[in-house]
N, C-alpha and C positions, 0 to 999 in steps of 0.2 A: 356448531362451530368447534366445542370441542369434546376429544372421544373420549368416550368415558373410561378409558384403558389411561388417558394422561393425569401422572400424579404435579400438583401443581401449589406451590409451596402458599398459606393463606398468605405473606405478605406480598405476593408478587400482586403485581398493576399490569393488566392486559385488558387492551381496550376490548368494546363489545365485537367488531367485526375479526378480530382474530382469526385466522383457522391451527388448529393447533391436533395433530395428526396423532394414530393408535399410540403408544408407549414410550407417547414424551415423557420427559420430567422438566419440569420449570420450578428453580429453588427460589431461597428467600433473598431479596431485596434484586428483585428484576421487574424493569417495565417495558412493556411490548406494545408500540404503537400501534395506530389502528392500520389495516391493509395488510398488515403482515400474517405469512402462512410461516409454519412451520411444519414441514412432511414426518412419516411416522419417525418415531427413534431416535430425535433430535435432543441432547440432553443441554441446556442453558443455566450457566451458575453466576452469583451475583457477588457481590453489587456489578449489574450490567442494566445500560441504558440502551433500548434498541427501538428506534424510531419506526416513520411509517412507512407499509409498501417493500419489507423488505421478506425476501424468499429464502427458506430452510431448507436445505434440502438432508435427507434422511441417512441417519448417522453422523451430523457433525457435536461437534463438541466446544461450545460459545460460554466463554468465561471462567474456564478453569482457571485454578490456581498457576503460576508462574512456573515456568521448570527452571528455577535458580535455589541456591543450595541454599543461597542464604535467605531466602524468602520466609518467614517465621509469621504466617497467618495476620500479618498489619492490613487493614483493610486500603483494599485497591481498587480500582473499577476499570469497566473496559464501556468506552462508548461506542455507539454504533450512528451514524447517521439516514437518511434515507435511500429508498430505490437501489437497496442494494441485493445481489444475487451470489448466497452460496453454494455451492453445489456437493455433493456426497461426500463426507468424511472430512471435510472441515475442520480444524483446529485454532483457537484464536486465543488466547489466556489474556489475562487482566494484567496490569501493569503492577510494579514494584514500589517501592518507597527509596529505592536507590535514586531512582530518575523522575517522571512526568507523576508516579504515581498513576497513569491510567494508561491503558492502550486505546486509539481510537482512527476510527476508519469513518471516511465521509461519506458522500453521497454517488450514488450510481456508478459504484464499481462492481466489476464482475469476479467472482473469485472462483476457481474451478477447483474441482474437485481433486482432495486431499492436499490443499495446499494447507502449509502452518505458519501463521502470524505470532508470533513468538510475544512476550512481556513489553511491553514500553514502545512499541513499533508504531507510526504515524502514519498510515494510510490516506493520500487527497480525496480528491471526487477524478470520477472518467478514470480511472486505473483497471487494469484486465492483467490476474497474476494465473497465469494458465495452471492443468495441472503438475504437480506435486512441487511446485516451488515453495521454497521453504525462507522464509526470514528470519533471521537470528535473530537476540533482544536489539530493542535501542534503533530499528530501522524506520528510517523516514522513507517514504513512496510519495513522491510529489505531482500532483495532478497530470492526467494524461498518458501515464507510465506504463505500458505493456513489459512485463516479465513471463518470457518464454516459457514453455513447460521446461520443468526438473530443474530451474534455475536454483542457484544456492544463495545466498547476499549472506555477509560477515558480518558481527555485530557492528552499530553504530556507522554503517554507511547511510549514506545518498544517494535514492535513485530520482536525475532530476526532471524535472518537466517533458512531456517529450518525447523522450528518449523508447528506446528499445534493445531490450536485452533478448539475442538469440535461445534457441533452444539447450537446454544444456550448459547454462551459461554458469562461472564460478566466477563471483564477484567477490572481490576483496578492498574495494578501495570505490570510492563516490564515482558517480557516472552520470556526468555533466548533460544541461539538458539538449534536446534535439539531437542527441547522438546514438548512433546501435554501436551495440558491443555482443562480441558474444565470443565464445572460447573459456578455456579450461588454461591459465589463467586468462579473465575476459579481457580483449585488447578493444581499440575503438576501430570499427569499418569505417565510418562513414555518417552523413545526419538521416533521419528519416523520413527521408524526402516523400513518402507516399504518404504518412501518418499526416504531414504537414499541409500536404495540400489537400485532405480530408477536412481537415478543423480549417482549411479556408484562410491561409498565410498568402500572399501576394504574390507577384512572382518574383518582385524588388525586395519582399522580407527573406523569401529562398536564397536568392541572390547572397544578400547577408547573411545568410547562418551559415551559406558554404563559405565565403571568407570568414568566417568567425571557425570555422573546424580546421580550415588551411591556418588559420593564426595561430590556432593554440595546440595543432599538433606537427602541420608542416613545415613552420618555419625554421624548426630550433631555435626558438625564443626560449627565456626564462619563463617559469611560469609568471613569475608576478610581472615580469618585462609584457605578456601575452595578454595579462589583463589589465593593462594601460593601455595595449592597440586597440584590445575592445573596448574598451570605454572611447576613445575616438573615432572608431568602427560606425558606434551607436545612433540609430535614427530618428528624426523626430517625432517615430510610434514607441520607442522603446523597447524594439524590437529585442535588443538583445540586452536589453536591464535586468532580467531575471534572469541572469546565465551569467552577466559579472558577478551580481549579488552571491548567486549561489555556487561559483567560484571563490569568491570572498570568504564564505562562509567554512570550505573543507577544512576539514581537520585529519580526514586517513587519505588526503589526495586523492587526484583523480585516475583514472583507469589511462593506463599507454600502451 
């Protein structure tokens, strides 16, 4: 399971079924759940926690140190959760002492190749960040989130539920859920109405989330006037609770 070309640090924890490829290195204080490969040339640095079932693909780079200036070796950790897939050239660093202290990515997200997960960045489950999109520190990815290839995201946004950012996309400001955005700077299209009727939304939840896009970008409302309508909007699934919430919650505003 594993090749005798990988140097593997004695304190690291890697279950028995491992597979762990030609001229890894696996440093001190990393655990590797059971199911998981890791392809040849994959380097993982600690403290990192990475669950079961999750794929390496060869040359990335899981748990470096932070690229912030002021990061001075305070121990940090990057969590990983399960079923998740990275693919070639990878980048993921461990979180800071400024913020969470940890970086961490849930479960059965797809992450393509040479995308970079920057320090402090919060990853959901069901997320697909194609390739080389790039997250700056401090980004939250909240379940269900497809980011297009070569997307960019600014520190400290929100990409919300849902949502879909086109290819090429330049985000500078949170990107409410159920909504595509895409452009250089990202403006909002429209919801994502195909994504939605995938995960199996109603046609009466559709319904509401295209007046909930007409609310809060067609009317010329206030924002905060816009998420009063949605909160009257709201139905008794709660269809769109987690879009006042996380309206509620911006602080770089949202994309127009």
């Amino acid at each position: 399971m594993i090749h005798s070309t990988a140097v593997i640090d004695p304190s690291a924890k890697i279950a028995s079924d491992v597979k762990i490829g030609a001229f890894c290195v696996i440093g001190a204080d990393v655990s590797i759940g059971s199911g998981s490969i890791l392809e040849p040339h994959v380097v993982v640095q600690g403290p990192t926690v990475i669950g079961v079932n999750n794929h390496f693909f060869s040359f990335g780079s899981i748990g470096a140190a932070p690229q912030d200036k002021k990061y001075d070796n305070e121990l940090t950790q990057l969590l990983i959760g399960d079923n998740n897939t990275f693919r070639e050239n990878v980048t993921v660093n461990r979180g800071t002492s400024q913020d969470l202290g940890k970086t961490v990515i849930g479960d059965d997200n797809w992450v393509m190749a040479g995308v970079h997960i920057a320090h402090d960045c919060i990853i959901g489950h069901h997320c697909i960040l194609a390739n080389a999109t790039a997250l700056a520190g401090h980004v939250t990815v909240h379940d269900w989130a497809i980011l297009g290839g070569y997307t960019l995201v600014h520190q400290f946004c929100h990409i919300g539920e849902h949502s879909f950012c086109g290819m090429g996309s330049v985000i500078s400001q949170d990107v409410p859920n159920f909504v595509i955005v895409s452009g250089n700077l990202a403006s909002p299209r429209g919801i994502n109405l195909e994504g939605l009727k995938r995960r199996n939304f109603t046609r009466d939840q559709l319904s509401l989330i295209k007046k909930s896009y007409r609310t809060l970008y067609r009317t010329g409302n206030r924002f905060e006037d816009a998420i009063q309508e949605l909160e009257k909007l709201n139905d008794e699934q709660d269809t769109l609770g987690s879009l006042v919430h996380f309206l509620k919650k911006s602080e770089r505003g949202i994309v127009r």
